[in-house]
C-alpha positions in Angstrom: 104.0 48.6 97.0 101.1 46.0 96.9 98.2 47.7 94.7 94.6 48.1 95.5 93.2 45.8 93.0 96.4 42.9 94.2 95.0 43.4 98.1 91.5 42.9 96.5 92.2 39.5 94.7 94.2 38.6 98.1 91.5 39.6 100.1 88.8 37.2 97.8 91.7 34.4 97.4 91.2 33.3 101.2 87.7 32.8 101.1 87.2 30.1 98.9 88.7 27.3 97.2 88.1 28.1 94.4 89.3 31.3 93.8 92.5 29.9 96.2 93.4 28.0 93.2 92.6 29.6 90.0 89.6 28.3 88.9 86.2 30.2 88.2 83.6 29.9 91.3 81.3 27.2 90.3 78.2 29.0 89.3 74.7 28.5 91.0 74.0 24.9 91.5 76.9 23.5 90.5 78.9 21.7 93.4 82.7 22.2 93.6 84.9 18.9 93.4 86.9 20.3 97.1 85.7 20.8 100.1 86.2 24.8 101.5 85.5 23.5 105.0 87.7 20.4 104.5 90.6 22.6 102.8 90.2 25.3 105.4 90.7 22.8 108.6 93.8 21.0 106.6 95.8 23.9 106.2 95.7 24.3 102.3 92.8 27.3 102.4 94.2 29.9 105.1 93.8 33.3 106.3 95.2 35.9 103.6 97.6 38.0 105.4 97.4 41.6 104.0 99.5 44.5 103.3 99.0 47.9 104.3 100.8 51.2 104.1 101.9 51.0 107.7 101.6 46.8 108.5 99.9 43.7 107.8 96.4 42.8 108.8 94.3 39.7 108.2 91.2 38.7 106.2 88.8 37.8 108.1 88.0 33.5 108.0 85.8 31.0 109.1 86.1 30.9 113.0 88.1 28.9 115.3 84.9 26.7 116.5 84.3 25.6 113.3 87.7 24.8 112.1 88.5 22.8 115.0 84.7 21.1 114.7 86.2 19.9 110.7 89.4 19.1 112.0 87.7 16.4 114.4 85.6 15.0 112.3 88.1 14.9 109.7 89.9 11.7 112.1 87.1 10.0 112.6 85.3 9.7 109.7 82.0 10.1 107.7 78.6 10.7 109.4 76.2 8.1 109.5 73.5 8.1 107.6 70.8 7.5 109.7 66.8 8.9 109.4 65.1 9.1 112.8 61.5 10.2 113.3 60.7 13.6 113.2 58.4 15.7 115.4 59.1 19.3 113.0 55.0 19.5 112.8 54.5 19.7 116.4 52.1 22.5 117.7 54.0 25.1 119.4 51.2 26.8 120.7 49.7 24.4 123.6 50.3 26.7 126.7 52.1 25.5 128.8 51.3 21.3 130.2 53.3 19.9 132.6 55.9 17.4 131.7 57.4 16.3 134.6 60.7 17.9 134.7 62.2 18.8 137.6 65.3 20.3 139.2 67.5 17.1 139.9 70.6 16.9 138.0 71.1 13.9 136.1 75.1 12.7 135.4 77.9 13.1 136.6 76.9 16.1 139.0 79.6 15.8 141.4 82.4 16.5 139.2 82.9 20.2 140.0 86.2 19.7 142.1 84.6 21.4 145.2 85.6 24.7 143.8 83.5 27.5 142.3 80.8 27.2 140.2 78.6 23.9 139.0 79.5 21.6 136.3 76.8 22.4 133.3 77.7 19.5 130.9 76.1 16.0 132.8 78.2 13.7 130.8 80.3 11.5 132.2 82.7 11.4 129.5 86.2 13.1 129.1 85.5 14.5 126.0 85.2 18.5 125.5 82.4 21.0 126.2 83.8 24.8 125.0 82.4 28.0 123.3 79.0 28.4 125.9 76.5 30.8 125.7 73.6 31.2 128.4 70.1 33.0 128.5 67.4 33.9 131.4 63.6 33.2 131.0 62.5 36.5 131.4 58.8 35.2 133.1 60.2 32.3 135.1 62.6 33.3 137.5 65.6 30.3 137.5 65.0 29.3 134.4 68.2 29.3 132.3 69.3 28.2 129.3 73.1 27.1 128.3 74.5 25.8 124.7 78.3 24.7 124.1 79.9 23.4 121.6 80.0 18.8 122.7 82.0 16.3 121.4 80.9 13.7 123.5 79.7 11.4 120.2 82.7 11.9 118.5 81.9 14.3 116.3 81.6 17.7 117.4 78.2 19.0 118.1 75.7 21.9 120.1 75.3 20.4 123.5 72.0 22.2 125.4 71.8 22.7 129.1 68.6 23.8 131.4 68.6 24.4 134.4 65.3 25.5 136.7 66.6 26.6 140.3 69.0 29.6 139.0 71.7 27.0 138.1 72.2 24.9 141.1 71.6 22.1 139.5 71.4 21.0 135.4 70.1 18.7 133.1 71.7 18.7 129.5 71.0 17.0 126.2 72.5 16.6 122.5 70.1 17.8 120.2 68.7 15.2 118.5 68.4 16.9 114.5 71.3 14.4 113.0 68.8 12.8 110.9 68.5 15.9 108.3 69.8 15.6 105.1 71.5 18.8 103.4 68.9 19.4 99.8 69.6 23.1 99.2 66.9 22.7 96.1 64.5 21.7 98.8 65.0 25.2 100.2 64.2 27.5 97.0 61.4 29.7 97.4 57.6 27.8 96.8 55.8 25.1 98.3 53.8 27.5 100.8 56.7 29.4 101.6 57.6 32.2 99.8 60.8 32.5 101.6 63.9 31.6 100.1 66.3 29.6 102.7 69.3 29.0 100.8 71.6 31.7 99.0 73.5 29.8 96.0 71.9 26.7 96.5 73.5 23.2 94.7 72.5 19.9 94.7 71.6 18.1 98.0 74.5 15.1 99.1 72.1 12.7 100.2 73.4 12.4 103.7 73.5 13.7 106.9 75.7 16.9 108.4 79.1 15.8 109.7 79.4 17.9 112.5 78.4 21.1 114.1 79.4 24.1 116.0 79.0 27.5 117.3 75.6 27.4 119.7 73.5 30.5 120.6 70.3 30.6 122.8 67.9 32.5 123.7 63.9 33.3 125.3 61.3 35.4 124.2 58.4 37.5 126.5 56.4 34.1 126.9 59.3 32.0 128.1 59.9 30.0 125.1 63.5 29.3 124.5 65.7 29.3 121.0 68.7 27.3 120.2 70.7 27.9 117.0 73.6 25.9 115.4 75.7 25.6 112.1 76.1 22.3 110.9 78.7 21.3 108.2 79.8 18.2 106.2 83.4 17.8 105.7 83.1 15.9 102.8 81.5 18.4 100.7 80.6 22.2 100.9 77.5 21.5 102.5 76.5 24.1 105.2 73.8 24.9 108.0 72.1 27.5 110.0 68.9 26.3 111.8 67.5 27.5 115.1 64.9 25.2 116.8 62.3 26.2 119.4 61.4 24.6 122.9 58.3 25.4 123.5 56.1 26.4 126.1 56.8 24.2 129.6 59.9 22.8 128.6 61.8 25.5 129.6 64.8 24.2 127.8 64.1 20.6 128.3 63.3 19.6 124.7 63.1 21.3 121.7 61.2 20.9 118.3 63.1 18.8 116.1 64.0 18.9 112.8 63.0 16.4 109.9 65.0 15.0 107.5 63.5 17.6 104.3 61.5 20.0 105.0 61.5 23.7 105.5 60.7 24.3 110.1 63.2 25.9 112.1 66.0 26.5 108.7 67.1 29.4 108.5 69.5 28.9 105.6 71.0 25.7 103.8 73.6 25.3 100.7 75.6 23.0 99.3 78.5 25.4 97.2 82.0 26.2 97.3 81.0 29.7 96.7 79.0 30.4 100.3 80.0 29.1 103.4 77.7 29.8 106.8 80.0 30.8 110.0 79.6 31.7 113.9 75.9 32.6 114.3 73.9 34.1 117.0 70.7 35.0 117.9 67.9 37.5 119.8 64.4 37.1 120.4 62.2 40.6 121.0 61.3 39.6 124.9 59.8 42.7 125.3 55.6 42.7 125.9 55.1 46.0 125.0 57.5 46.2 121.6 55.3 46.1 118.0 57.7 42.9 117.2 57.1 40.9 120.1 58.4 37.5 120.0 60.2 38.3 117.1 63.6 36.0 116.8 66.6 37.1 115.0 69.6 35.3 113.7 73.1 36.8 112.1 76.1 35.8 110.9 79.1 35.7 108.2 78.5 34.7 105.0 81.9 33.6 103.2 81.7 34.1 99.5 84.1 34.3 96.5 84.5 38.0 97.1 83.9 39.0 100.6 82.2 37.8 104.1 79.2 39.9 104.5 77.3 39.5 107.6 73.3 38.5 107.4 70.3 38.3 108.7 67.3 36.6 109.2 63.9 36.9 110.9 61.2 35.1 112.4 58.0 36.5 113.2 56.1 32.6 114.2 58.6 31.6 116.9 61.2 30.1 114.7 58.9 27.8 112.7 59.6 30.1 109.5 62.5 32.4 108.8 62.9 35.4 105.9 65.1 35.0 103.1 68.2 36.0 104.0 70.1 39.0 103.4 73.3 41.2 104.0 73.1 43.7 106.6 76.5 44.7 107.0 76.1 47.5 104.7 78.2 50.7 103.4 80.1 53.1 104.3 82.4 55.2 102.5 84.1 57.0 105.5 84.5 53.8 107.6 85.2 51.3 104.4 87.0 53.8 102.0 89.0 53.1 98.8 89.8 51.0 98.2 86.5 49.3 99.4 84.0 51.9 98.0 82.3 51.9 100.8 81.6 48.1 101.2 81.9 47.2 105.1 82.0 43.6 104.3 85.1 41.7 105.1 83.2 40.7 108.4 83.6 38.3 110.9 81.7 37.9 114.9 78.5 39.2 114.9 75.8 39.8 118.1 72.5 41.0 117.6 70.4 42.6 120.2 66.9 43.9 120.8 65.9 47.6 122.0 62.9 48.4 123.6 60.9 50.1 120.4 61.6 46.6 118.5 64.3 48.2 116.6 67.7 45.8 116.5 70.8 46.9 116.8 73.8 44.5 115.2 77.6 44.7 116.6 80.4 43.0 114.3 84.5 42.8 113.8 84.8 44.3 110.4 88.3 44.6 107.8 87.9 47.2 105.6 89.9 49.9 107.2 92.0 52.1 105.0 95.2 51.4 103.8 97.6 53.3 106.0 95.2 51.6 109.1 96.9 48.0 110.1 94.3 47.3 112.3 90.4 46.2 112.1 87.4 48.0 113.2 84.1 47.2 115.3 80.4 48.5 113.7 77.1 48.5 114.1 74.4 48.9 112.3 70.5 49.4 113.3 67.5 47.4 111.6 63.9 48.3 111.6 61.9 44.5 111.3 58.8 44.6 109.8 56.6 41.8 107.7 55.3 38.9 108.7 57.9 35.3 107.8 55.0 33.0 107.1 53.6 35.7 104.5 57.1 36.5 103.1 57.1 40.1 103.8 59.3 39.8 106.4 62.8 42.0 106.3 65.0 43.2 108.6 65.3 46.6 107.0 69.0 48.0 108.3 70.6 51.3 107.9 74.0 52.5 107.6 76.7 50.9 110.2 78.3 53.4 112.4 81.9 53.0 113.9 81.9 51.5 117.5 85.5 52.2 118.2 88.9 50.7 116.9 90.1 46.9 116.8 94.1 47.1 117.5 95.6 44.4 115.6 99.3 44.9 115.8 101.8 43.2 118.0 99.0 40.5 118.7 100.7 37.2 119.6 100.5 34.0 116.4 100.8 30.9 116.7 100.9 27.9 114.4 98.1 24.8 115.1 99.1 23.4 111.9 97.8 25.8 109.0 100.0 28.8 109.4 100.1 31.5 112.1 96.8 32.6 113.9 95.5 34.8 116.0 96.1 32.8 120.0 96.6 33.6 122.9 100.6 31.8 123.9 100.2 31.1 127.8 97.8 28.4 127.5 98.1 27.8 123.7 94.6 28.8 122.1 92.9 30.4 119.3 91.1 33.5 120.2 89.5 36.8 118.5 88.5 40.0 118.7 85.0 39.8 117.9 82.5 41.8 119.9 79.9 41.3 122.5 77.0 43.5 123.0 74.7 43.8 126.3 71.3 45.9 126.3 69.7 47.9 129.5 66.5 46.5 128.8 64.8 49.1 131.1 66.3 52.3 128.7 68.0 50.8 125.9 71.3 51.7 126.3 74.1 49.1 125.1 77.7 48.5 125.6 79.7 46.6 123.1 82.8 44.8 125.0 86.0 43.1 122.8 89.9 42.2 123.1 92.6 43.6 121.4 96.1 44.6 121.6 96.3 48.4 122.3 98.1 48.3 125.5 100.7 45.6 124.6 98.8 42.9 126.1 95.5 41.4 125.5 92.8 43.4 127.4 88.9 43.9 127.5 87.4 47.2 125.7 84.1 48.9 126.6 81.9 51.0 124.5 78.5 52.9 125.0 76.1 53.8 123.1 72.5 56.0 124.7 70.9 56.5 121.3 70.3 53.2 119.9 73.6 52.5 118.3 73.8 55.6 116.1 77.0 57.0 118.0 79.1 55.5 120.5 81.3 56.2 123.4 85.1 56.1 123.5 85.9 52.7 124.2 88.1 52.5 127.7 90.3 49.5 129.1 87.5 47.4 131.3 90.5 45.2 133.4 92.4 46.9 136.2 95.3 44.7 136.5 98.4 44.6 133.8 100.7 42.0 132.5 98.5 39.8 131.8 96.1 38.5 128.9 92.6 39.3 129.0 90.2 37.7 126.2 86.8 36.3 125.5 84.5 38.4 127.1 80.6 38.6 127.4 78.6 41.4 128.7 75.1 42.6 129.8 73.6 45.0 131.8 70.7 46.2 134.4 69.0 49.5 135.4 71.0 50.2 139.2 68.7 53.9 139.8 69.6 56.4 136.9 72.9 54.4 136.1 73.6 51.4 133.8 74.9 48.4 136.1 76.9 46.6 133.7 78.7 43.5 133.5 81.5 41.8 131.9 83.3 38.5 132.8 86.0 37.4 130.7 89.3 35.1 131.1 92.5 35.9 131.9 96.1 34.0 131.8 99.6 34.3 132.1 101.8 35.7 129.7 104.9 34.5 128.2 108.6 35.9 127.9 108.4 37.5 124.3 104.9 37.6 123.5 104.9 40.1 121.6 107.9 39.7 119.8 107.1 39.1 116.6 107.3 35.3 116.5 105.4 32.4 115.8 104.8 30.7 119.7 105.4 27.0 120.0 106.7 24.9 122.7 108.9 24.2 123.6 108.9 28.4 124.0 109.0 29.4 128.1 105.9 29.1 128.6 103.7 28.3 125.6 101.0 26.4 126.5 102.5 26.1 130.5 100.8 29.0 132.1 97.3 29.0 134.3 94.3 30.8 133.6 91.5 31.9 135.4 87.8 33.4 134.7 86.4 36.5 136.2 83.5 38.5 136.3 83.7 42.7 136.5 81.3 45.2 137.2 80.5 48.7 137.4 78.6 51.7 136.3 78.6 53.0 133.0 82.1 53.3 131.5 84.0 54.5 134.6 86.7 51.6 134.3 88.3 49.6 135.1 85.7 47.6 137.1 86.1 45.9 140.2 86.2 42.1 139.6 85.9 38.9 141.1 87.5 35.5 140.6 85.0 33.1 139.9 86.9 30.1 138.7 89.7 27.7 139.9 93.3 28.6 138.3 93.4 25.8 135.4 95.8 24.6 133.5 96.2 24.5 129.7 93.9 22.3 127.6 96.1 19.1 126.2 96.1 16.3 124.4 93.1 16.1 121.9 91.7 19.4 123.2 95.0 21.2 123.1 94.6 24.5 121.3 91.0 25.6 121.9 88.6 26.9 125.0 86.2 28.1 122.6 85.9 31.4 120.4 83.3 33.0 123.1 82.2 32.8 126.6 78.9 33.6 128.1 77.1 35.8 130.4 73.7 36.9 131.3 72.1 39.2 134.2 68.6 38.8 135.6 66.3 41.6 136.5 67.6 41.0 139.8 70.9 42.1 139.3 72.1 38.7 139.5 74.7 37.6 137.1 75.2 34.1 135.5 78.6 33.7 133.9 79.6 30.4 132.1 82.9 29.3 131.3 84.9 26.2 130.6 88.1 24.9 132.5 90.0 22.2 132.7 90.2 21.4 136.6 88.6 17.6 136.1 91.7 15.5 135.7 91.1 12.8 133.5 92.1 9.4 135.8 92.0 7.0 133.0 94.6 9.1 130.4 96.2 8.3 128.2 92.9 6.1 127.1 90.5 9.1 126.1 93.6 11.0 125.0 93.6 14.0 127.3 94.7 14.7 130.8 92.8 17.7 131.9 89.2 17.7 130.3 87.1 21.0 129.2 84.0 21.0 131.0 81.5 23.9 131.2 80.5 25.8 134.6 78.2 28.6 135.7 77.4 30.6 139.0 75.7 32.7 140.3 76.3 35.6 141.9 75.6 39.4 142.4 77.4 41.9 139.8 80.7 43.5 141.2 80.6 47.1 141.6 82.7 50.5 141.5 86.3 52.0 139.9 89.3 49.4 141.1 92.5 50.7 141.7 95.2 49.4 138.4 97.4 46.8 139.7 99.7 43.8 138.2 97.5 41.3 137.9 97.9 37.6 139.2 96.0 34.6 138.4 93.9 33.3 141.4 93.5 36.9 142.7 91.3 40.0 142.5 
């Protein structure tokens, strides 16, 4: 029998390096000798796999984007070290000018395969675009605003996409912040700023971030948009959350850049073995009449010697200065008992959203279940902002979190990509998670949290409501109608249809393989491992009378391969208008690449969106089939 203080160390042991091999965490601004990010991607830091009375479960670790983002730039090399001109100081106040942008797509616009849905991503490379997330304008109708992860310059990076007819047509862009250069000291407290934007701190390395990952966007009530985006340096434990603003008129055109020191648009910087910053989103308060108006928000997971608390961060002057950050994941004894004490922070996948009062309501994949409970958990908790960033009175101010409903763990499928078994999905060979997604009624305030797991034997979409704010929720239910099949990855969001909540929820779906659930590690040359189609759909209905009607709204596509082989992102996307019309976005791999073996792939990942009105009504359970409703 495994003891509680054993599970404990075990727990701590796969979250940093240090710990991982026996020596004391180095203590504030000293920099460890290894790399976490470097040892995480090469297999030598890995999940700890932990026992329970009743099965094993697994610590949470630093997400899929991000390991795949190190294990890139790993092959190809040091960043450079170049400093480009800055425009951090920029006014972001100047209404709204006209800049000359218009609809017309620029790149390779025709390579959508005449099938559904356009091609977001205008390169005209074959290298990947995965991991998307999309946002409306609320006050310009049309105007959206799309991030994925982009290795078209080699290293990975956070692509940006705009479009301004409703997503006919798109113009994209790398964001152009690879000049900064990781100082943690730079980010102490002083200078002005009475915020603190760095958590252990260490000495800066002098150079530019490697690589980056895991994108998040976002507009507030005036129509200016948000991007957000970790950056990392393989090389060293330097890490980096910033979120950048494009202002008023650019509608997601151009955003505020970042100099190479300085404080604008940082949310948090370190340079320690001992904190690592992972799989961040954000929120903006878009509401006119809320008491935080244009308030932006920004969570994630903090991994740390002894846990991987989630935290938050707030910006009350449109992203130019953000509060110090601070855990929000919180306590509780009931969810989190012994032998936790209460601590609900082994966390991993968190989504903030705004409710109508101001109020913010966080949803996240949490660990800390009891020790006869193999499986993991989804919370919430609910933050009152208040405080102004500038002044450094700003905090977020979050209460106790509250159980959303259950994350079933066992029988989920593993398979090896080279650092031990992980959490995938075996038809087409990918990572995925069970982190949730949350989607707000902006008209009422009601929100539904949807997420994967394994209760039915299969990987399938669960949906969870909440009418008071977050405090209590819903049972969950089973969102997809049809069986035998995987179902993973969804997003979600909602409209006011009358009295009734309208929501949506697309997701993807693939084949299965004989023995999925067996027990064993997948591999190929398996039946079927990483030989079976997938598709991407989008579901509707009222409330939580599931399962919802659905529509197909991709091509069937085969497995990612070559250089992309094992990942189609941790997260999709997915955002409603006021008018009930829904904007999914996905990547597939229908553009064959003609040149291959020469960019190393033969089916490339590139990103699409529609649009399209929200499905509607019960559907009848069936076998599912990819290609089909």
């Amino acid at each position: 029998m495994t003891t509680f203080p054993r599970v404990v160390t075990a727990i701590a042991s796969s979250l940093t390096f240090a710990v991982l091999c026996g020596a004391p965490a180095p203590a504030v601004g000293q920099t460890a000798t290894r790399s976490v990010i470097r040892d995480a991607a090469t297999g030598k830091l890995q999940p700890t796999r932990l026992p329970s009375l009743t099965g094993i479960k697994t610590a949470p670790f630093i997400s899929g984007g991000t390991l795949v983002t190190a294990i890139e730039a790993l092959t190809l090399g040091a960043a450079d070290a170049r400093q480009e001109g800055a425009d951090a100081n920029s006014p972001d106040d100047l209404g709204a000018p006209s800049l000359g942008i218009n609809p017309g797509t620029l790149g390779c616009s025709r390579r959508n395969g005449g099938q559904s849905g356009t091609r977001v991503n205008q390169d005209c490379t074959f290298r990947r675009q995965a991991e998307e997330m999309i946002a409306v304008n609320p006050i310009r109708p049309g105007n959206l605003l799309a991030g994925q992860n982009d290795s078209r310059v080699g290293f990975n990076q956070c692509g940006i996409d705009f479009s301004l007819d409703n997503g006919q047509h798109w113009g994209d862009l790398l964001p152009p912040f690879r000049q900064r250069i990781n100082n943690p000291a730079g980010e102490a407290a002083g200078g002005g700023d009475p915020n603190a934007h760095t958590i252990l701190g260490g000495p800066g390395t002098g150079h530019t971030y490697d690589a980056a990952s895991d994108p998040g966007t976002a507009f507030d009530s005036a129509g200016r948009g948000f991007f957000s985006c970790v950056a990392f340096d393989v090389g060293s434990n330097a890490s980096l959350l910033y979120v950048v603003q494009s202002p008023l008129g650019a509608d997601g055109s151009f955003f505020f850049n970042i100099a190479s020191a300085g404080r604008n648009y940082i949310v948090v910087e370190d340079n320690n073995a001992a904190v690592f910053h992972d799989k961040p989103f954000i929120t903006a308060d878009a509401y006119p009449g809320s008491p935080n108006r244009d308030n932006v928000y920004a969570t994630w997971t903090v991994f740390n010697t002894i846990a991987s608390p989630i935290y938050g961060s707030m910006s009350t002057d449109h992203g130019r200065t953000w509060s110090t950050p601070a855990a929000i994941s919180g306590s509780n004894v009931t969810l989190c008992p012994v032998p936790h004490g209460g601590a609900c922070d082994f966390d991993q996948g968190s989504d903030p959203k705004v409710l109508p009062n101001g109020d913010l309501v966080v949803v996240f994949n949490n660990g800390n279940t009891a020790m006869n409970n193999p499986n993991a958990q989804q919370l919430a908790v609910r933050c009152h902002p208040s405080g102004s960033s500038p002044l450094g009175t700003a905090h977020l101010n979050c209460g106790t979190p509250a159980h959303v409903g259950d994350d079933i763990l066992v029988g989920e499928p593993q398979c090896d990509f080279g650092r031990g078994p992980e959490e995938c999905v075996p038809g087409p060979l990918i990572r995925t998670n069970d982190f949730p997604r949350l989607g707000i009624n902006r008209a009422n305030g009601h929100l539904f949290a949807a997420w994967q797991d394994y209760r039915n034997h299969e990987y399938d979409i669960q949906l969870a409501e909440s009418t008071d704010g977050g405090a209590t929720w819903s049972q969950s239910k089973t969102v997809n109608p049809d069986t035998a099949l995987d179902h993973y990855m969804p997003a979600v969001d909602v409209v006011r249809s009358g009295s009734q909540d309208h929501v949506a929820v697309s997701y993807y779906r693939s084949a299965r393989v004989p023995g999925e659930n067996s027990g064993a590690t997948q591999a190929p040359p398996q039946p079927g491992v990483q030989a079976e189609p997938s598709d991407y759909v989008l579901a509707g209905g009222e409330n939580v009378a599931t399962p919802f009607h659905f529509n197909v709204v991709s091509p069937v596509f085969s497995p990612p391969d070559g250089a992309q082989a094992g990942f189609n992102g941790d997260y999709s996307g997915l955002a409603v208008d006021q008018g009930a019309q829904a904007h999914p976005i996905w990547s597939d791999t229908r553009n064959a690449d003609p040149y291959t073996p020469a960019n190393g792939v033969v089916h490339d990942e590139d990103v699409f969106s529609l649009t399209a009105n929200v499905p509607d009504g019960v559907a009848t359970a069936s076998v599912g089939q990819i290609g089909h409703n």
